[in-house]
MARBA-3410 file (N, C-alpha, C, O; in Angstrom, 1 decimal):
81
-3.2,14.7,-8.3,-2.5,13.5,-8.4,-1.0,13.8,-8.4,-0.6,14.6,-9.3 ~ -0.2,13.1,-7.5,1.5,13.0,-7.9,1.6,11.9,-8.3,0.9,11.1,-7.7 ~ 2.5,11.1,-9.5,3.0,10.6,-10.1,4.7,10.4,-9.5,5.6,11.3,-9.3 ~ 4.7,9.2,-9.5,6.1,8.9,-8.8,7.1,8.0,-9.6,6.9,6.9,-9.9 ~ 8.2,8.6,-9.8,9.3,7.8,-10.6,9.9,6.6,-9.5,10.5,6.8,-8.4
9.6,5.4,-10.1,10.3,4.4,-9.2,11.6,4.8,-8.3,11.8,4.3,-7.2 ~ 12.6,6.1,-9.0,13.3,6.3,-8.4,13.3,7.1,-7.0,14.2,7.5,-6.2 ~ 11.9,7.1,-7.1,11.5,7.9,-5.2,11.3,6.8,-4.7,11.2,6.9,-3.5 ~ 11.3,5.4,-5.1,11.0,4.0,-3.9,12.0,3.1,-3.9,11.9,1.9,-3.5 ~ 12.9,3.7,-4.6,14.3,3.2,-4.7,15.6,3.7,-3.5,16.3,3.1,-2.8
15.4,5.2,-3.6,15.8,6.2,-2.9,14.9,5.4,-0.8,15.6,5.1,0.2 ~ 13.7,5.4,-1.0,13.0,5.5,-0.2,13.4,4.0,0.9,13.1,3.8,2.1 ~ 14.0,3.1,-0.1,14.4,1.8,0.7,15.5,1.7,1.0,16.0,0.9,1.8 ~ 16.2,2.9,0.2,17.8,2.2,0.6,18.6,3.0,0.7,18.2,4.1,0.8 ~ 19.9,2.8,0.7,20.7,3.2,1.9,20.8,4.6,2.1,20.3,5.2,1.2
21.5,5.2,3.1,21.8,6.9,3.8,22.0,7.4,2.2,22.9,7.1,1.5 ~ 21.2,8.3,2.0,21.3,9.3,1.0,20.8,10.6,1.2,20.2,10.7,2.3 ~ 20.9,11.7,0.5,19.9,13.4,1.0,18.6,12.8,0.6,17.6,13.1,1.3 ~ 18.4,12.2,-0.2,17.1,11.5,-0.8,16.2,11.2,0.1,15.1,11.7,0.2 ~ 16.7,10.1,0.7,16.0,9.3,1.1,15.0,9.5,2.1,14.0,8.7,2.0
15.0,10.5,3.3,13.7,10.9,4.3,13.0,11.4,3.9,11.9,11.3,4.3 ~ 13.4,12.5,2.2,12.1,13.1,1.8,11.5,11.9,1.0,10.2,11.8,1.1 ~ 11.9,11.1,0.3,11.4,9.9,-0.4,10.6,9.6,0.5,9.5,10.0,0.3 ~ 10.9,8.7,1.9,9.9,8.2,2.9,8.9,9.2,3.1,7.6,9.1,2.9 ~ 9.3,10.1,3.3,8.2,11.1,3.5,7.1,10.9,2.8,6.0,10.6,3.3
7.2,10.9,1.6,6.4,11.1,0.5,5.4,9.6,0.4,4.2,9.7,0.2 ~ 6.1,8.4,0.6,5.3,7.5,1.5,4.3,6.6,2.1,4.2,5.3,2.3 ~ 3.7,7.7,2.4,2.7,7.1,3.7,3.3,6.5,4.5,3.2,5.3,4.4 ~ 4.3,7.1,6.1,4.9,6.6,7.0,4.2,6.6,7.8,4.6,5.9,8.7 ~ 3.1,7.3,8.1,2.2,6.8,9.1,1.4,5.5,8.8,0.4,5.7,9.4
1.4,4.5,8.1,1.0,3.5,8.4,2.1,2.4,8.8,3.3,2.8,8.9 ~ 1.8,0.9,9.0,3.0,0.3,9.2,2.9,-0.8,8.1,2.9,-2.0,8.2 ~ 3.0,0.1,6.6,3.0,-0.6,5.5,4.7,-0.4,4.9,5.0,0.8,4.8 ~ 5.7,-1.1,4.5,6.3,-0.3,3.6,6.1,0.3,2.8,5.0,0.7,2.6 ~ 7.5,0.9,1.7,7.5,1.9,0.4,6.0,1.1,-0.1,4.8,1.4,0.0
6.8,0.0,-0.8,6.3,-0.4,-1.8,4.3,-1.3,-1.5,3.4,-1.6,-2.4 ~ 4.2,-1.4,-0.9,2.7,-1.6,0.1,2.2,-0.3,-0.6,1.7,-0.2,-1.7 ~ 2.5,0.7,0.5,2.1,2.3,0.5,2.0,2.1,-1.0,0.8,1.8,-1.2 ~ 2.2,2.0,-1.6,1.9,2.3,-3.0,0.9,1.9,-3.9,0.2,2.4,-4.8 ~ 1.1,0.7,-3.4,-0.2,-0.4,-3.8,-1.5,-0.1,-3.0,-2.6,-0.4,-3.5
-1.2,0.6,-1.9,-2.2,0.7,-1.0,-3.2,1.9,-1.8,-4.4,1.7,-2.0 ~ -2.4,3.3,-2.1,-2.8,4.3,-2.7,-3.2,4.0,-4.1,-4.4,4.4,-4.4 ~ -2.7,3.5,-4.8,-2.9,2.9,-5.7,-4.6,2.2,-6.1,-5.5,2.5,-6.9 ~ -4.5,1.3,-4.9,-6.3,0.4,-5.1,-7.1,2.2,-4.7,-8.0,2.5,-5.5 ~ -7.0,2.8,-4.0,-7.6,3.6,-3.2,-8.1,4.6,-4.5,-9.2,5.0,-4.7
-6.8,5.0,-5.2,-7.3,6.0,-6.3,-8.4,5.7,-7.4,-9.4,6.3,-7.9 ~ -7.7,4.0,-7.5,-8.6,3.6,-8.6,-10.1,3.5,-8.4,-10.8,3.6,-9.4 ~ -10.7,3.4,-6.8,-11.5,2.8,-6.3,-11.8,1.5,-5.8,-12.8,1.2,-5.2 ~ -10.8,0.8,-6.0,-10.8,-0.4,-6.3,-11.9,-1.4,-5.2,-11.8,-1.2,-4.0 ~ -12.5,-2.1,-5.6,-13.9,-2.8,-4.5,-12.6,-3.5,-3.2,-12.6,-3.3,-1.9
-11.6,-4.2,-3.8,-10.8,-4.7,-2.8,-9.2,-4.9,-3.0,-8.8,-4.9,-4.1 ~ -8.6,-4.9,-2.0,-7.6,-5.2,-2.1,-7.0,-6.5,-1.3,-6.9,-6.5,-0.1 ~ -6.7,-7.4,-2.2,-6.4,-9.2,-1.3,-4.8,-9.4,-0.9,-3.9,-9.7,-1.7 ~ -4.8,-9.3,0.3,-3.6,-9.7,0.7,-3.2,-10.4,2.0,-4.1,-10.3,2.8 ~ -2.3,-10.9,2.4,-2.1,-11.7,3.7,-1.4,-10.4,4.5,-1.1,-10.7,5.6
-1.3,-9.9,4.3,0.1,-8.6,4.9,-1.5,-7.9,5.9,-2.4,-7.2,5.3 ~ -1.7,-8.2,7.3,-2.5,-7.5,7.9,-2.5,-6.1,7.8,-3.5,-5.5,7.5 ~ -1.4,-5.6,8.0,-1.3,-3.9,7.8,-2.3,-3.2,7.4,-2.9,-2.3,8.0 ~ -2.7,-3.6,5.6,-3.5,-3.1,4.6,-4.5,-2.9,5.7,-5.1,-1.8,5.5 ~ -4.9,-3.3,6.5,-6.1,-2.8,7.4,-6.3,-2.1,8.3,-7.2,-2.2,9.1
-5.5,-1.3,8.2,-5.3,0.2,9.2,-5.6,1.1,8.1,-5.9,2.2,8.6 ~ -5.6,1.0,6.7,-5.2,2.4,5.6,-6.7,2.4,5.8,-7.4,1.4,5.7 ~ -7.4,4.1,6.0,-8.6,4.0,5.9,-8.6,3.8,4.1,-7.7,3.6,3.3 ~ -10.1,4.0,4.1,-11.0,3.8,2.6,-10.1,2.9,1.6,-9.8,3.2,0.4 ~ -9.7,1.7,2.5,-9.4,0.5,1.6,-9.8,-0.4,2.5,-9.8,-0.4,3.8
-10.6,-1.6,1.4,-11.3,-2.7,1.9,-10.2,-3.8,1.7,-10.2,-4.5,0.6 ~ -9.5,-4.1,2.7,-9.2,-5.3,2.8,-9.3,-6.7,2.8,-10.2,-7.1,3.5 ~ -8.9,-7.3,2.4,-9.5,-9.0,2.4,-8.4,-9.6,2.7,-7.4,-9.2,2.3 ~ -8.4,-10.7,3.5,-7.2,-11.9,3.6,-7.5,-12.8,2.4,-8.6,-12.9,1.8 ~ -6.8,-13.3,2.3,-7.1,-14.8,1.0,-7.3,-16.0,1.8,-6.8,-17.1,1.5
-8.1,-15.8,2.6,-8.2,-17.1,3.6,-9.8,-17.2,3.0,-10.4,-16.2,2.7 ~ -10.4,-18.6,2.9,-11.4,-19.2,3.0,-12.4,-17.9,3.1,-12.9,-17.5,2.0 ~ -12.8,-17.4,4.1,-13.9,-16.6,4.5,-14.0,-15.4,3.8,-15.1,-15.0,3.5 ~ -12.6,-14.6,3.4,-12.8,-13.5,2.5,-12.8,-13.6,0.8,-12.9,-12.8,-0.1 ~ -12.7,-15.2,0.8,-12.5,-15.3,-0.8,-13.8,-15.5,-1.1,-14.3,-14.8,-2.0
-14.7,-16.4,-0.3,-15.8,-16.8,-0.2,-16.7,-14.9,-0.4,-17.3,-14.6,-1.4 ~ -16.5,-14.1,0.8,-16.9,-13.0,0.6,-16.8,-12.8,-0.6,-17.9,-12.4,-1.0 ~ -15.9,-12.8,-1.5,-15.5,-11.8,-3.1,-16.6,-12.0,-4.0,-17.3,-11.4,-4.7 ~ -16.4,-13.5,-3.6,-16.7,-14.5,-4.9,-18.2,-14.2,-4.4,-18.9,-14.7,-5.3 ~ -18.8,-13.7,-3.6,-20.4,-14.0,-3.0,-20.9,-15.6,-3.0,-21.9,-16.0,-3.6
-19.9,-16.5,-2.1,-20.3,-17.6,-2.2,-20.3,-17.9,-0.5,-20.5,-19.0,0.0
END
C-alpha cells in the first residue's frame, strides 16, 4: 500500500512545479479520470467495495471497479429492485 499526503494531489493539479509530473505520475494517468477520481477510484478498489455510483462515465474504463450510473436502472440494480 502507498499512502498519499493530499499534498501529492495538490502538487498533481496545479500549476508548473518539479512536483508536479511525478505527482501525476503517481496518479493513474492512464485512465481518463482526474487526480482526484484516480483516487476515489483506487480507493473503492482497495477497499473492495461491491460499487462505486457516479455520473462521471470514465469510472468505467478502471478495470476491477464496478461501476453504476445513478440513473433509474443502476439504482434499481443496487437496491435489487
Amino acid at each position: 500500500m502507498i499512502v498519499l499526503d493530499t499534498t501529492v494531489l495538490v502538487y498533481a493539479v496545479g500549476s508548473e512545479h518539479p512536483y508536479r509530473d511525478p505527482c501525476r505520475q503517481l496518479l493513474f494517468e492512464r485512465h481518463e479520470l482526474g487526480c482526484f477520481d484516480a483516487v476515489l477510484a483506487a480507493t473503492a478498489q482497495e477497499a473492495g467495495a461491491a460499487a462505486l455510483v457516479s455520473a462521471d462515465v470514465a469510472y468505467g474504463g478502471v478495470p476491477r471497479l464496478n461501476h453504476v450510473l445513478p440513473d433509474k436502472a443502476g439504482v434499481d440494480r443496487l437496491l435489487g429492485g
